[in-house]
C-alpha positions in Angstrom: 0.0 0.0 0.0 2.9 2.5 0.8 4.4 1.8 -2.1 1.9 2.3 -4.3 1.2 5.4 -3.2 4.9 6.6 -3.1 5.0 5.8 -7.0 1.9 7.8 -7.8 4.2 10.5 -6.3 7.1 10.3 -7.9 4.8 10.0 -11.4 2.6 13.5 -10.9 6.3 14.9 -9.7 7.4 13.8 -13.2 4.5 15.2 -15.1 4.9 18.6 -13.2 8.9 19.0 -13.8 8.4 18.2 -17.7 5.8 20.6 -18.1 8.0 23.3 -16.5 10.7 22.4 -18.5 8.5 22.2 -21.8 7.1 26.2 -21.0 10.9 27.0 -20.4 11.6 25.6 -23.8 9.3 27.9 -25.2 10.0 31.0 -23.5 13.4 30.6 -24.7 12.7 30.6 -28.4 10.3 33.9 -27.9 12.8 36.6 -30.2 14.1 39.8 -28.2 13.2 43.2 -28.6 15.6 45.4 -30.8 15.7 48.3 -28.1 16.6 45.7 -25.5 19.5 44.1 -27.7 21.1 47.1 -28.6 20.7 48.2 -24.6 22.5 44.9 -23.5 25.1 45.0 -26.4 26.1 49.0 -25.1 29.6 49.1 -23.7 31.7 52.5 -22.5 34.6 53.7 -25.7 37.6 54.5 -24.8 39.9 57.9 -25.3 40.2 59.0 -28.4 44.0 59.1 -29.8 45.6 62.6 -30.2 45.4 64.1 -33.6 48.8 65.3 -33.7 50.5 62.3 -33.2 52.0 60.0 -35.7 52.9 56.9 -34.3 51.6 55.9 -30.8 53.3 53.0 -29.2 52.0 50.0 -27.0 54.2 48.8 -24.8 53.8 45.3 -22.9 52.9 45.5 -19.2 55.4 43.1 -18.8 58.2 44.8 -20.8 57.3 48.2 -18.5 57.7 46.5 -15.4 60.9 44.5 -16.5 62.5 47.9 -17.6 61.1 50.4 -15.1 64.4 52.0 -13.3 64.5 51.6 -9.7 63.7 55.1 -8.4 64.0 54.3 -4.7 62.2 56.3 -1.7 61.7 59.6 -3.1 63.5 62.4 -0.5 62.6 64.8 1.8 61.8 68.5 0.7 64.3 70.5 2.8 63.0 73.8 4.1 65.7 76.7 3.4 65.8 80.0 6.6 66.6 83.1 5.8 69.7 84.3 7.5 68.2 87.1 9.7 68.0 87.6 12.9 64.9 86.8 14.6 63.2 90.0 16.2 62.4 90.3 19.7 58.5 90.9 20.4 58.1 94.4 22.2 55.9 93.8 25.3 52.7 95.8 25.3 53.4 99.1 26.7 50.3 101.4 29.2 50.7 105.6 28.5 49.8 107.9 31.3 49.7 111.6 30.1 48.2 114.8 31.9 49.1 118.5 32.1 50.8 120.1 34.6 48.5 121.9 36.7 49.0 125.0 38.6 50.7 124.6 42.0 52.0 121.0 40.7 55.6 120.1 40.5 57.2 117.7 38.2 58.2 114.7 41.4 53.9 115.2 42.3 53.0 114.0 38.3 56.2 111.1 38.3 54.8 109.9 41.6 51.7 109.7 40.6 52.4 108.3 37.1 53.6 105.2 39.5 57.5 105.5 39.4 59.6 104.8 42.5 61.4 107.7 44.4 64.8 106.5 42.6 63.5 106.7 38.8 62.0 110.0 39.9 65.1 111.4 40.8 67.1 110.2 38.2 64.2 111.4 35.2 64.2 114.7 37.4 68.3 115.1 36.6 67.9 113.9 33.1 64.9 116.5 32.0 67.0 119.6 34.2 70.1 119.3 32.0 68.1 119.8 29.1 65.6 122.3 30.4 65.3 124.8 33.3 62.6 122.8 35.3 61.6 126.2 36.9 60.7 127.4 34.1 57.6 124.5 34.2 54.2 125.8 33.8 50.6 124.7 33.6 49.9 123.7 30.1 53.2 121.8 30.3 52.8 118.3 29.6 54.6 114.5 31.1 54.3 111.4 29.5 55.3 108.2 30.9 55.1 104.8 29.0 55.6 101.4 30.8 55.7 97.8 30.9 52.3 95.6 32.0 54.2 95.4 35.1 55.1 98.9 35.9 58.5 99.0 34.6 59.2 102.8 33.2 60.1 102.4 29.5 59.9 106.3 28.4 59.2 110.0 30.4 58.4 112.7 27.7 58.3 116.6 29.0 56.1 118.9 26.5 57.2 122.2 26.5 56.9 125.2 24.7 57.2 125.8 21.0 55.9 122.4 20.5 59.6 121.4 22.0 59.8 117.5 23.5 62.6 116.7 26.1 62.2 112.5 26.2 64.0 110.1 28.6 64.6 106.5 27.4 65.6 103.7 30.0 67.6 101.3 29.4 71.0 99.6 30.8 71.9 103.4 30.9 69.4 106.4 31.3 69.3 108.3 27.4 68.0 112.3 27.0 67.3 113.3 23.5 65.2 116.5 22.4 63.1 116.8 19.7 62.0 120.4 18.3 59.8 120.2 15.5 60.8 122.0 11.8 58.2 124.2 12.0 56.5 126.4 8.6 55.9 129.7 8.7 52.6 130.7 7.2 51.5 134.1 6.7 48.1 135.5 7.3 46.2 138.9 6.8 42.8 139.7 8.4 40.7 142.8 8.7 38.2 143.7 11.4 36.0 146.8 11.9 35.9 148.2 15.4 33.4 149.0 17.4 33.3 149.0 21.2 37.7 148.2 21.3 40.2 146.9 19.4 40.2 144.2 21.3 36.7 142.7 21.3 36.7 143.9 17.0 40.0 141.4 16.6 38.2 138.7 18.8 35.1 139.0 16.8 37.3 138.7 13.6 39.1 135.9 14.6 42.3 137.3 14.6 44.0 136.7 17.8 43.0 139.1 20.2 46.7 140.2 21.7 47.3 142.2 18.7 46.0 145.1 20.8 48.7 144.8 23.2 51.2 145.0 20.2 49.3 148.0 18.9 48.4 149.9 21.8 52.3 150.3 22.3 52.9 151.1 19.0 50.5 153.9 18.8 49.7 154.9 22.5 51.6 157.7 22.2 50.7 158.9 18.6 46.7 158.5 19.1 44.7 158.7 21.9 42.0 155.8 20.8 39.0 157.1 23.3 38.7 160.7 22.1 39.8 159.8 18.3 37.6 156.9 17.3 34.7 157.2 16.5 33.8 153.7 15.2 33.6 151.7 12.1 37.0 152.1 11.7 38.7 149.3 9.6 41.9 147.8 11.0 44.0 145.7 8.6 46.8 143.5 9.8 49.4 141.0 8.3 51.3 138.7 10.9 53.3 135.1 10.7 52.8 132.1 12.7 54.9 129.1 13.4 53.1 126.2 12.4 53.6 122.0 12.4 50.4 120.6 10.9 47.8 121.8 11.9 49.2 122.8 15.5 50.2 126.5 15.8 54.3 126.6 17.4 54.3 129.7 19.8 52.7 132.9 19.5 52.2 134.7 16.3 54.0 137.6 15.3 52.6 140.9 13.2 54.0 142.1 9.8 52.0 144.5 9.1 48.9 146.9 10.7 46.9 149.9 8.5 44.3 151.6 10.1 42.9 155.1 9.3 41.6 157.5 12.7 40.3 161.0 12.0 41.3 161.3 8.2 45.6 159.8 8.8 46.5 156.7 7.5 49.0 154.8 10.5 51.0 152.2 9.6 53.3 150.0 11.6 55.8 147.5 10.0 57.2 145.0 11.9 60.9 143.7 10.6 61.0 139.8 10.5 64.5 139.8 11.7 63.8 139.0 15.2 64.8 142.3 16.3 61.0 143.5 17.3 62.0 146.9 15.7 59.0 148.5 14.2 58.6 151.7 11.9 55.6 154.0 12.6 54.3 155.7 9.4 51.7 158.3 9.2 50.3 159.3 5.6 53.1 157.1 3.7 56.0 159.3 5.7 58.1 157.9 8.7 57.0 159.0 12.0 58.8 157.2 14.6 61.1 153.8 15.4 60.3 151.4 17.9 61.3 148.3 19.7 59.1 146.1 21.8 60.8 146.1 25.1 59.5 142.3 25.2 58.0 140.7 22.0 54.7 139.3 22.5 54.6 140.1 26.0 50.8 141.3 27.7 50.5 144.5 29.3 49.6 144.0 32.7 49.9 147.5 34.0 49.9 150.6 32.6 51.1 154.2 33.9 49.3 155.7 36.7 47.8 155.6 40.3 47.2 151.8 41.3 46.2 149.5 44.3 50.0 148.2 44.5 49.8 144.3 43.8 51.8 143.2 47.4 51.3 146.2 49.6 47.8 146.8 49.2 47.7 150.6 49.2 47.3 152.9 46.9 50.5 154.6 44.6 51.4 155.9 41.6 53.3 153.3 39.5 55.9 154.9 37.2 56.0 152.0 34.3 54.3 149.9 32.4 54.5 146.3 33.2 54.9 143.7 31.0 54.1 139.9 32.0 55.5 137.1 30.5 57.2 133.6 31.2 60.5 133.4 33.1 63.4 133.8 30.9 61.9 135.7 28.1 64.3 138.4 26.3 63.7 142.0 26.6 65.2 144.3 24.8 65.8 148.1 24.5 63.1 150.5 22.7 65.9 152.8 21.7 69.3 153.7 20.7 71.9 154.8 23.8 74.5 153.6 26.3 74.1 151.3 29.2 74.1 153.7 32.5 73.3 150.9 34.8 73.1 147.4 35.7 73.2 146.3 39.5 69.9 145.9 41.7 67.6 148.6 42.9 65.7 147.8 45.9 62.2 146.7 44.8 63.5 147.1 41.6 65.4 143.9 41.7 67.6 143.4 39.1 68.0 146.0 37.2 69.2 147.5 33.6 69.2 151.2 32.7 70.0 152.8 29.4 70.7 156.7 28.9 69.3 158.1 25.5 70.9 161.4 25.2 71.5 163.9 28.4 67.7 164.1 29.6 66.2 160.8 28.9 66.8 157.4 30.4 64.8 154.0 30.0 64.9 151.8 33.3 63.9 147.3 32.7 63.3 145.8 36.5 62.6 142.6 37.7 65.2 140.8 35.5 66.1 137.2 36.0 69.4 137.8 33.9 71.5 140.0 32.4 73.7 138.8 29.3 77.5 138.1 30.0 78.5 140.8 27.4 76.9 143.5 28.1 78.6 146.1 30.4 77.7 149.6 31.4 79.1 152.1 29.0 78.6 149.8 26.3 76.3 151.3 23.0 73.0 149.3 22.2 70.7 149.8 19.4 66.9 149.6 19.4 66.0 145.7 19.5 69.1 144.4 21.4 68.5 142.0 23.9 69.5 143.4 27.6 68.2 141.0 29.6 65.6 138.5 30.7 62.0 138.4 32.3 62.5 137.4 35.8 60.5 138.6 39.6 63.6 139.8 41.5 63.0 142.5 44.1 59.2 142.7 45.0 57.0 141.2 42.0 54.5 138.8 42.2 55.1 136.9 39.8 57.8 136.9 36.2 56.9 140.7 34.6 59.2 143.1 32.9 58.7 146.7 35.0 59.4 149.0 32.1 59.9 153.2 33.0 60.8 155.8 30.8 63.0 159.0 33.0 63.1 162.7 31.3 65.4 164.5 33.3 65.0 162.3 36.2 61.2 162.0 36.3 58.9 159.0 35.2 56.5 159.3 32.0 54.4 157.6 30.4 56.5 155.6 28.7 53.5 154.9 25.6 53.6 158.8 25.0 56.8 159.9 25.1 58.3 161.2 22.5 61.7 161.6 23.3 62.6 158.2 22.4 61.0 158.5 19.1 63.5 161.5 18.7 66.0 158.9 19.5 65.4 156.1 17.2 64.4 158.7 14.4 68.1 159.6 14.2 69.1 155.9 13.1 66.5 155.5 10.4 67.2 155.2 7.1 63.9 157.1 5.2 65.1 154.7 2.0 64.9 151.5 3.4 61.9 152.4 6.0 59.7 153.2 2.9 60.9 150.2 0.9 59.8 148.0 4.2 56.3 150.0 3.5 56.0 149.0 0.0 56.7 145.5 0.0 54.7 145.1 3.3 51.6 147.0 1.5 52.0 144.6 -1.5 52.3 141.5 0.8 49.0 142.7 2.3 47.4 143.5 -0.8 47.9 139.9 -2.0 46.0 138.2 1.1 43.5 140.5 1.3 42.8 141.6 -2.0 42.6 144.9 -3.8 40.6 146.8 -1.4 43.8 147.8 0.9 46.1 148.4 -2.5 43.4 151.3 -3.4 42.7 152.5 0.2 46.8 153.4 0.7 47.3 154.0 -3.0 44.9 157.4 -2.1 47.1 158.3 0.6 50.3 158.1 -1.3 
């Protein structure tokens, strides 16, 4: 029974497999579509051979590796250094900078700049064998670099006239000043006065000291309260010292036209250094003068005053002039030194005889130079000694008098030394000067002041 049943297996297993193979059969001998063929039949072309080449040789992969050289371990690039030395990295410096303020000393702005008792000392002797340190004043201005840790690398002392006095440390403390090369630029203005000379020149923007220069010049020719009237036009020409944009110093005048009650004035200033100016009145000389201190402010003038230390009420004989420690003065006027010595209050003292009845007297000077000697002959413009507060002076002025025949006056309206300086002046050159300072003035401003003196000619 299991038998037969096994072989009726085996038999429908048979039939099954031979129908499957028959189908295959059949499949098989289906024909392929074209797309399909040419789909399975696709393979990738190689490069194309270069045009310009004739003849392009096959070689054998064996005969390649048989004939290869043996290159060997390809070396090392080598990395070439230039021969220099390497340079040092600077460390990272801090800057403190202030101005010296008034009543401050030089050790006060070190100390608190954060150097040590010893560096101050030793910057203090560096900077005063460069530079008078009592001639510090506010506006003045230290500089101190250092290290991260508060090592002092540089001290730099701002002075006047845009001068700088450094100090370098190092294994050995270095000094080394460095003035600036300044460029002299020169400017012309005009202003119309009103109220003052003073206020019209401020308003302007011209600087406003001018009047000081002028009020000296002419105090004695015209008296500006009764004269003036107002809407008078004052012209002026001056130079200034310039780096940049950063005026050096104080400016000087050139030139200054200005008409009062139907006169032309003119002052010309020389650009010699020797502050010796030429009055002219109408195109003709009228006097010579000298500043007794160039640029200097009038801080007093002649006259009953509540005296500065005493309190009370005198007459003062001079003018006073203030201006820093050390500045020159010079004489207003031809003649012979009479005097030098010290005078009481006076302090220090210089005094130069013009002729038999007149004598000029400069007070309060810190110095006198080594050359000059009593008897000796000055002109107008030489330099006779320096601003200084000797005797009783509150502070650096020049305490200027003028003496005829022993008695003060005014030393803005006396004539006498215009008599004096007259007799040196060459009327040829003067008016030369005039020309070339009217044509110098004509150019900055325009034509307006070329036909204004041209009239008075």
């Amino acid at each position: 029974m299991r038998l037969r049943t096994l072989a009726a297996c085996v038999a429908i297993v048979g039939t099954v497999s031979g129908a499957t193979i028959a189908i295959s059969g059949l499949m098989l001998k289906e024909p392929v579509p074209p797309e399909l063929a040419q789909a399975g039949s696709w393979m990738p072309q190689g490069p194309e051979a270069p045009q310009n080449v004739d003849i392009l040789v096959t070689l054998p992969a064996t005969a390649w590796a048989e004939d290869a050289p043996d290159l060997g371990p390809l070396p090392l690039l080598q990395v070439a250094f230039a021969d220099r030395p390497v340079r040092a990295i600077e460390p990272p410096l801090s800057t403190w900078s202030r101005d010296i303020a008034p009543g401050e000393t030089l050790d006060f702005l070190l100390s608190e700049a954060g150097l040590a008792a010893p560096d101050r000392a030793e910057v203090a002797l560096a900077l005063g064998a460069e530079y008078d340190l009592r001639r510090l004043r506010p506006g003045h201005s230290v500089t101190v670099a250092s290290t991260m840790d508060g090592s002092p690398r540089t001290v730099s002392l701002a002075v006047e006239d845009g001068v700088r006095i450094e100090v370098v440390f190092g294994e050995q403390l270095s000094t080394q000043v460095v003035a600036p090369d300044p460029e002299i630029v020169t400017l012309a203005g005009k202003a119309v006065i009103g109220s003052s000379i003073f206020a019209a020149l401020d308003e302007a923007g011209i600087p406003a000291r001018f009047s000081v220069d002028l009020a000296q010049m002419l105090g004695g020719t015209v008296d500006f309260r009764r004269e003036m009237a107002g809407g008078e036009t004052l012209r002026l020409l001056w130079r200034e010292a310039r780096v940049g944009e950063d005026r050096i110093g104080q400016p000087e005048l050139a030139f200054a036209a200005l008409e009062i009650g139907g006169s032309l004035y003119e002052i010309v200033w020389p650009d010699d250094g020797s502050g010796q100016a030429t009055i002219y009145v109408d195109g003709e000389v009228l006097r010579v003068f000298a500043q007794p201190v160039e640029g200097a402010r009038l801080s007093s003038v002649f006259g009953r005053r509540t005296h500065p230390v005493f309190g009370n009420v005198r007459m003062h004989t001079g003018v006073d002039f203030a201006a820093a420690r050390g500045t020159p003065v010079q004489s207003t006027a031809p003649g012979r030194v009479s005097f030098i010595g010290w005078r009481g209050g006076y302090g220090r003292v210089v005094e130069i005889a013009h002729g038999s009845d007149t004598m000029t007297r400069y007070a309060h000077l810190s110095a006198v130079p080594d050359g000059l000697a009593q008897g000796q002959r000055v002109t107008a413009g030489d330099v006779i000694g320096r601003v200084g507060a000797t005797g009783t002076a509150t502070g650096p002025n020049l305490h200027y008098e003028v003496l005829v025949d022993g008695r003060p006056t005014d030393p803005l309206s006396d004539d006498r030394l215009a008599e004096a300086a007259e007799s040196e002046a060459d009327d040829t050159a003067a008016l030369s000067r005039l020309a070339e300072a009217r044509a110098l003035l004509n150019q900055n401003l325009g034509s307006e002041i070329a036909e204004t003196t041209t009239e008075r000619l």
